[in-house]
DRENMARBA-984591 format. One record per residue (C-alpha): residue in three letters; residue number from 1; x, y, z. Coordinates in nm, 2 decimals. Example, Ala and Ser with C-alpha at 12.3 -4.5 7.8 and 13.67 -1.06 7.14 Angstrom:
# DRENMARBA-984591
r = ALA	k = 1	u = 1.23	v = -0.45	w = 0.78
r = SER	k = 2	u = 1.37	v = -0.11	w = 0.71
END
This chain:
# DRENMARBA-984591
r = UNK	k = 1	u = 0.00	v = 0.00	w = 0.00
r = UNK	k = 2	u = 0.14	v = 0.40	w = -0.09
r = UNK	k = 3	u = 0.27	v = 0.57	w = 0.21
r = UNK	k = 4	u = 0.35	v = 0.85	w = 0.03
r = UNK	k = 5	u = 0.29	v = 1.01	w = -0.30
r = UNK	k = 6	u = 0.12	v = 1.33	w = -0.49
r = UNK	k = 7	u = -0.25	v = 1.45	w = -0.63
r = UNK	k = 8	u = -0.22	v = 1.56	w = -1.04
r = UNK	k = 9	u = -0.54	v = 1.78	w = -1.11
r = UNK	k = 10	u = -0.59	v = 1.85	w = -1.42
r = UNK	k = 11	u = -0.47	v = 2.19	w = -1.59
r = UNK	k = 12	u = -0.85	v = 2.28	w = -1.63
r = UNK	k = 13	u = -0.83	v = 2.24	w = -1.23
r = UNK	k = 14	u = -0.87	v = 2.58	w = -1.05
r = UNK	k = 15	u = -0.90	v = 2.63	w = -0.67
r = UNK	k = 16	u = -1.28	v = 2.72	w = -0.73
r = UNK	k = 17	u = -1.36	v = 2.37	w = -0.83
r = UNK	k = 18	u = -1.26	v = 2.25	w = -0.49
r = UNK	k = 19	u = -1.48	v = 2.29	w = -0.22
r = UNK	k = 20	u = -1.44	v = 2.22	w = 0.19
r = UNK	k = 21	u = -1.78	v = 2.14	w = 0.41
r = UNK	k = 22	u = -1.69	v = 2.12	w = 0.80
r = UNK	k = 23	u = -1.86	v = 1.92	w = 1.07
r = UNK	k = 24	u = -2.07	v = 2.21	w = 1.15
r = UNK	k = 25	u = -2.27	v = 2.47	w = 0.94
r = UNK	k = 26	u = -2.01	v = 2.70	w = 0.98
r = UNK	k = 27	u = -2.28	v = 2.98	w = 0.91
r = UNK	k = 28	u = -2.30	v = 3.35	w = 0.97
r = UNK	k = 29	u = -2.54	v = 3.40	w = 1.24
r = UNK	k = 30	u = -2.64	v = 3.76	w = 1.11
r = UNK	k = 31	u = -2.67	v = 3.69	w = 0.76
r = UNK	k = 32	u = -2.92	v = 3.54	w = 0.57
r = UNK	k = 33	u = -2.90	v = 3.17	w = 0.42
r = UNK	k = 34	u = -2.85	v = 3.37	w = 0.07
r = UNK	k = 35	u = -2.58	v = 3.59	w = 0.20
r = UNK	k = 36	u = -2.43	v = 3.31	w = 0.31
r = UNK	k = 37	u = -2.42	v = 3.09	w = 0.04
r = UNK	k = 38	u = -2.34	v = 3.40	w = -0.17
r = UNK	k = 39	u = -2.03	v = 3.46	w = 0.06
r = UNK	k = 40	u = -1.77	v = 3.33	w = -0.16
r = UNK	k = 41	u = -1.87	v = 3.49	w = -0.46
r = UNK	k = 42	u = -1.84	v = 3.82	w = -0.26
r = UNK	k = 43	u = -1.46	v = 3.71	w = -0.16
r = UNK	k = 44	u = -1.45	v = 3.66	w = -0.56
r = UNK	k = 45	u = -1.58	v = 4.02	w = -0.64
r = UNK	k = 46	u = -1.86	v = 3.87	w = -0.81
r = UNK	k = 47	u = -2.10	v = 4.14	w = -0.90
r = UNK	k = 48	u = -2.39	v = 4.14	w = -0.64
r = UNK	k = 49	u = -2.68	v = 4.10	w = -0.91
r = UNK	k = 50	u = -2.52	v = 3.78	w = -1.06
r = UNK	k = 51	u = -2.39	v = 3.67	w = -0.72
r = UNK	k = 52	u = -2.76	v = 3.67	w = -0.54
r = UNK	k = 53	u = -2.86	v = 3.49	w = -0.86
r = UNK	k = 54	u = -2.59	v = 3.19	w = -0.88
r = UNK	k = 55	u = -2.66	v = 3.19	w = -0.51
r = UNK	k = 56	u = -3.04	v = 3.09	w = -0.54
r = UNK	k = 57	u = -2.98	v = 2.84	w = -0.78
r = UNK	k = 58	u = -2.74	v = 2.71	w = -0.56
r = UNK	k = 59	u = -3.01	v = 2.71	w = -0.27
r = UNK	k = 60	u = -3.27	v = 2.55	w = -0.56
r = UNK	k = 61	u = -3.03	v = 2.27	w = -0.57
r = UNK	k = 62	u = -3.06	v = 2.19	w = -0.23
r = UNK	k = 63	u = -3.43	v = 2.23	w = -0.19
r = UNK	k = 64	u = -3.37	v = 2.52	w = 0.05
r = UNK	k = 65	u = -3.51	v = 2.84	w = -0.23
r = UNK	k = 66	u = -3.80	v = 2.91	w = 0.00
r = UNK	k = 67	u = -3.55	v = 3.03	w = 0.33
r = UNK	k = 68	u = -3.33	v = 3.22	w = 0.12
r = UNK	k = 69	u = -3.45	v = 3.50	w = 0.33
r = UNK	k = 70	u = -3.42	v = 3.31	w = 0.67
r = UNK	k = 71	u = -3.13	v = 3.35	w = 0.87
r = UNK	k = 72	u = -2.95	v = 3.01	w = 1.07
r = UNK	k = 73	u = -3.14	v = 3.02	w = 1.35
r = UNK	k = 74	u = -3.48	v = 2.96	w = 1.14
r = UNK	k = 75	u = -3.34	v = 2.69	w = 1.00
r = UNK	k = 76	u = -3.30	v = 2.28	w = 1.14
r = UNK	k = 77	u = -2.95	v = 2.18	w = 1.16
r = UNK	k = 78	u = -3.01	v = 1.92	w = 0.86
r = UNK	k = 79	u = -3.12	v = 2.22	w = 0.66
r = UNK	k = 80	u = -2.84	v = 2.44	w = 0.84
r = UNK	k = 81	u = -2.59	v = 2.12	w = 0.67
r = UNK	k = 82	u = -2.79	v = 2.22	w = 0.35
r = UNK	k = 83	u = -2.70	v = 2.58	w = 0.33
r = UNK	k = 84	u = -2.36	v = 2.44	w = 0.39
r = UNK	k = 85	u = -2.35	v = 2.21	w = 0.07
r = UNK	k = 86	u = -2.50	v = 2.53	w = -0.12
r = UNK	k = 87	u = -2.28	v = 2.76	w = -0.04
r = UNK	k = 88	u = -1.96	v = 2.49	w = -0.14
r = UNK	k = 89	u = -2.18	v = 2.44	w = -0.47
r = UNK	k = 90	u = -2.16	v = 2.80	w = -0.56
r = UNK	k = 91	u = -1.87	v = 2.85	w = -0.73
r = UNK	k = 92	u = -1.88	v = 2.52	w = -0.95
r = UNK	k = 93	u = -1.72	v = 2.30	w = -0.76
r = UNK	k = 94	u = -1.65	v = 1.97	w = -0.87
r = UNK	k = 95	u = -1.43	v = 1.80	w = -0.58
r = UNK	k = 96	u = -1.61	v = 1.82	w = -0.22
r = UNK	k = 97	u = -1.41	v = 1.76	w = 0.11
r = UNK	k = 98	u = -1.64	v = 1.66	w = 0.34
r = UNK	k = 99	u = -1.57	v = 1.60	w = 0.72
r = UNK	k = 100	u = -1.83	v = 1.44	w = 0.89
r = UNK	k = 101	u = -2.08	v = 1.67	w = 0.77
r = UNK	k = 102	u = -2.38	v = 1.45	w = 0.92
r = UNK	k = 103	u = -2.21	v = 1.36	w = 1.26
r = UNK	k = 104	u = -2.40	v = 1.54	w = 1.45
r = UNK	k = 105	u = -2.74	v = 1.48	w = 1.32
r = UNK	k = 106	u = -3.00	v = 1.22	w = 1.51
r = UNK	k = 107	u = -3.01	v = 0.92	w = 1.27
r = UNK	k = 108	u = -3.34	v = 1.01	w = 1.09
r = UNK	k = 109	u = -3.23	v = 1.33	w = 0.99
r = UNK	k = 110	u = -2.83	v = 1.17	w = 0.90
r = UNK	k = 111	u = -3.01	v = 0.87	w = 0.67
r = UNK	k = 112	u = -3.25	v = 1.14	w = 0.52
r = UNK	k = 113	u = -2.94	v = 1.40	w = 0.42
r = UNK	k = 114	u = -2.75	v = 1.08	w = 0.31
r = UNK	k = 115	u = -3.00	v = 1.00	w = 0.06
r = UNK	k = 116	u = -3.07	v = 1.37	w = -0.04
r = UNK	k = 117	u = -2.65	v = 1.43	w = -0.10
r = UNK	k = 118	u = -2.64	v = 1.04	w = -0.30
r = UNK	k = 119	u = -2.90	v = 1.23	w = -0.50
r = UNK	k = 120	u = -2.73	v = 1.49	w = -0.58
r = UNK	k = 121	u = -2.41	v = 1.44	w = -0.61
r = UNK	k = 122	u = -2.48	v = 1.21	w = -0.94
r = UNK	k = 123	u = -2.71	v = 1.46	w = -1.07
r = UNK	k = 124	u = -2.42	v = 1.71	w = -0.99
r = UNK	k = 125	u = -2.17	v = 1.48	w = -1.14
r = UNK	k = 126	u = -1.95	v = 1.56	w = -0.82
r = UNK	k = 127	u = -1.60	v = 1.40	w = -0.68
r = UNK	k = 128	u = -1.66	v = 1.32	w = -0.31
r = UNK	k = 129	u = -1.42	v = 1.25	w = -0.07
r = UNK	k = 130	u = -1.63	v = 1.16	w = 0.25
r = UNK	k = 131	u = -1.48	v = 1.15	w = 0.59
r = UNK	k = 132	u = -1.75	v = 0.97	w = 0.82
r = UNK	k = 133	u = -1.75	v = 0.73	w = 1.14
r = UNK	k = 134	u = -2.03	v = 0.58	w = 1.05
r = UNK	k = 135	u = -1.98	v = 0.25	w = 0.88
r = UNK	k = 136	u = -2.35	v = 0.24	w = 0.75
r = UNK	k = 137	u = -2.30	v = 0.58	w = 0.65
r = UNK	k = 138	u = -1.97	v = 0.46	w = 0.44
r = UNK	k = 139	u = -2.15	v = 0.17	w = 0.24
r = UNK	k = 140	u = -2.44	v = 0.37	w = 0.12
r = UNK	k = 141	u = -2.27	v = 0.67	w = -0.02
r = UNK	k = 142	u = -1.91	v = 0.54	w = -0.14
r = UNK	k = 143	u = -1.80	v = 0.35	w = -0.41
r = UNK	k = 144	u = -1.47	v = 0.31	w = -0.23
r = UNK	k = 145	u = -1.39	v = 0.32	w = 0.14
r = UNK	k = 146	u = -1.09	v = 0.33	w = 0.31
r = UNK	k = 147	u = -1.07	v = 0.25	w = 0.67
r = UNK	k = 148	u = -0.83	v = 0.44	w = 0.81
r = UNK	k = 149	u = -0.60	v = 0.36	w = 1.20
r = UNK	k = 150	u = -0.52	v = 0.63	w = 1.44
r = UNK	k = 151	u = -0.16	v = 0.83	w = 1.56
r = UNK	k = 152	u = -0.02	v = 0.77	w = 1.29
r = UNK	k = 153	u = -0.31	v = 0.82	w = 1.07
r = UNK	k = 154	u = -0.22	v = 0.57	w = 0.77
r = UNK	k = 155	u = -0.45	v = 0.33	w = 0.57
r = UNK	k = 156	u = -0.53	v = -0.06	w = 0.71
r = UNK	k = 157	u = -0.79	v = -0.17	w = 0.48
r = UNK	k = 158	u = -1.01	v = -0.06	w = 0.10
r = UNK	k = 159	u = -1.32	v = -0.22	w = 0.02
r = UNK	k = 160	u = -1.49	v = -0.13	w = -0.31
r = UNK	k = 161	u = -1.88	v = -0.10	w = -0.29
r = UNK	k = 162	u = -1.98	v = -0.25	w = -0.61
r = UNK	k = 163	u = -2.35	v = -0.15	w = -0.60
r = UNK	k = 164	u = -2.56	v = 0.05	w = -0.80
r = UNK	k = 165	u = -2.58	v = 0.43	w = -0.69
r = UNK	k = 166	u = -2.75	v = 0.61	w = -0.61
r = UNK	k = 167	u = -2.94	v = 0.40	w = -0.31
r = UNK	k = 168	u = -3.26	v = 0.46	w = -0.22
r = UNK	k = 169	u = -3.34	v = 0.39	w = 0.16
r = UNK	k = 170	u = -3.47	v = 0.07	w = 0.05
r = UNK	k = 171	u = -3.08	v = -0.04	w = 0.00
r = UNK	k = 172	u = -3.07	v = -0.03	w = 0.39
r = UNK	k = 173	u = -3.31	v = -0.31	w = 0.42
r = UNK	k = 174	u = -3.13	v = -0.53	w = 0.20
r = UNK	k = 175	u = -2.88	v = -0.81	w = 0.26
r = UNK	k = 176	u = -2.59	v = -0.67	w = 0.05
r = UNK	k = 177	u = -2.57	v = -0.38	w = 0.25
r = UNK	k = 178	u = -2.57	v = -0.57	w = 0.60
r = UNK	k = 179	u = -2.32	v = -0.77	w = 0.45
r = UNK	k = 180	u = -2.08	v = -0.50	w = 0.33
r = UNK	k = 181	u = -2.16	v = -0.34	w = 0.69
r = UNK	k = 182	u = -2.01	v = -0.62	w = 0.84
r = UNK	k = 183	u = -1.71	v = -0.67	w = 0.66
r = UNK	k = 184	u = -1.61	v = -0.30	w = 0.71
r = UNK	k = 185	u = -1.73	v = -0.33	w = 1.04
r = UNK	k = 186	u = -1.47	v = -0.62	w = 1.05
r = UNK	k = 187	u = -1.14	v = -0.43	w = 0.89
r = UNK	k = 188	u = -1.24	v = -0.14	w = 1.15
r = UNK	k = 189	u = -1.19	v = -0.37	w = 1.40
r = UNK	k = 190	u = -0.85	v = -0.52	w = 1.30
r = UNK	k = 191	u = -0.75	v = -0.17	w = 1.26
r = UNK	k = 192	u = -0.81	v = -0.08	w = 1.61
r = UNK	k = 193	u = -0.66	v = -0.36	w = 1.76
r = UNK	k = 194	u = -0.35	v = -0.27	w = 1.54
r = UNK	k = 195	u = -0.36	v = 0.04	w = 1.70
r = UNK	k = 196	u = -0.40	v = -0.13	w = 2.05
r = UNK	k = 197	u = -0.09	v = -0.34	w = 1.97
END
C-alpha cells in the first residue's frame, strides 16, 4: 500500500472547483441563508446581481429556495448542513471535502441528508471525498472506502462497494448492505486492535 505520493489535477483544475464542508454549518449568524451561500462569490468580487442569482440556484439545488431569506437560526440543523452544501456548490465546484458533515445529526435526519446528498451528487456529477464514522453511512454513499488507523493516521484496509448508486433507503433493508456493513465493520476492527498493539 502508498505511504506516500502526490494528487495531479488536471490543468483545467482551478481552486474554485474544490470545495471544503466542516462538521458544523459553519454559518453567519447575522446573515441570511442567501448571504451566506453568496459569501464566496463576494470574496470573488462577483458582481452582487449575478452573485444573489448563482446563489439561489445554488439554494434551488438543495431544496432550500424558500429560506433564502431566513437566517440560521430559522433553520434545522439538517437544513443548516444544506445551506452548507450550497454555499460549497456556488462556485462550480467539482471536488467536495467533506468531514463528517452529518455527525451530529439524530439518525433520521443523518439517513434522510445521506440519501438527499447520494441524490445529488450524481445529478451534480460531483468527486466526493467523505470523511465519516459511521460504517453504515460509508457503504451507502461510497464506491470506495478506506478505513483508516489512528496516531499515525495511515490506511489498514479498502473495500470497493460494487453497487448500484445512487441507493434509495430501500438499499438499507437489504442483505448486501448488512453484509458489506459487516465486513467494514470487521477491517475497523482489526484496525483498532492494530492500534491497540
Amino acid at each position: 500500500m502508498p505511504t506516500q505520493g502526490e494528487i495531479v489535477l488536471s490543468q483545467r483544475f482551478t481552486s474554485s472547483a474544490l470545495a471544503y464542508v466542516f462538521q458544523s454549518p459553519t454559518l453567519m449568524p447575522w446573515a441570511t441563508v442567501q448571504a451566506n451561500v453568496r459569501l464566496p462569490l463576494d470574496l470573488a468580487g462577483v458582481a452582487r446581481e449575478q452573485a444573489d442569482d448563482t446563489a439561489r440556484r445554488a439554494l434551488e439545488r438543495v431544496s432550500l429556495q424558500d429560506f433564502a431569506l431566513s437566517f440560521p437560526r430559522e433553520l434545522s440543523g439538517g437544513m443548516q448542513m444544506r445551506a452548507s452544501i450550497a454555499r460549497a456548490l456556488v462556485t462550480g465546484a467539482r471536488l467536495l471535502l467533506m468531514d463528517e458533515p452529518f455527525g451530529a445529526l439524530d439518525e433520521i435526519n443523518r439517513n434522510r441528508l445521506d440519501t438527499e446528498f447520494a441524490e445529488l451528487s450524481k445529478r451534480e456529477k460531483l468527486t466526493v471525498l467523505f470523511v465519516t464514522h459511521s460504517i453504515y453511512e460509508a457503504v451507502f454513499l461510497s464506491s470506495r472506502v478506506l478505513v483508516m488507523s489512528s496516531r499515525p493516521g495511515t490506511i489498514s484496509g479498502e473495500i470497493s462497494i460494487d453497487l448500484p448508486r445512487p441507493r434509495s433507503d430501500t438499499f438499507r433493508g437489504t442483505p448486501e448492505f448488512a453484509a458489506y456493513g459487516a465486513k467494514l465493520s470487521k477491517m475497523l476492527a482489526g484496525a483498532m486492535q492494530e492500534d491497540a498493539t
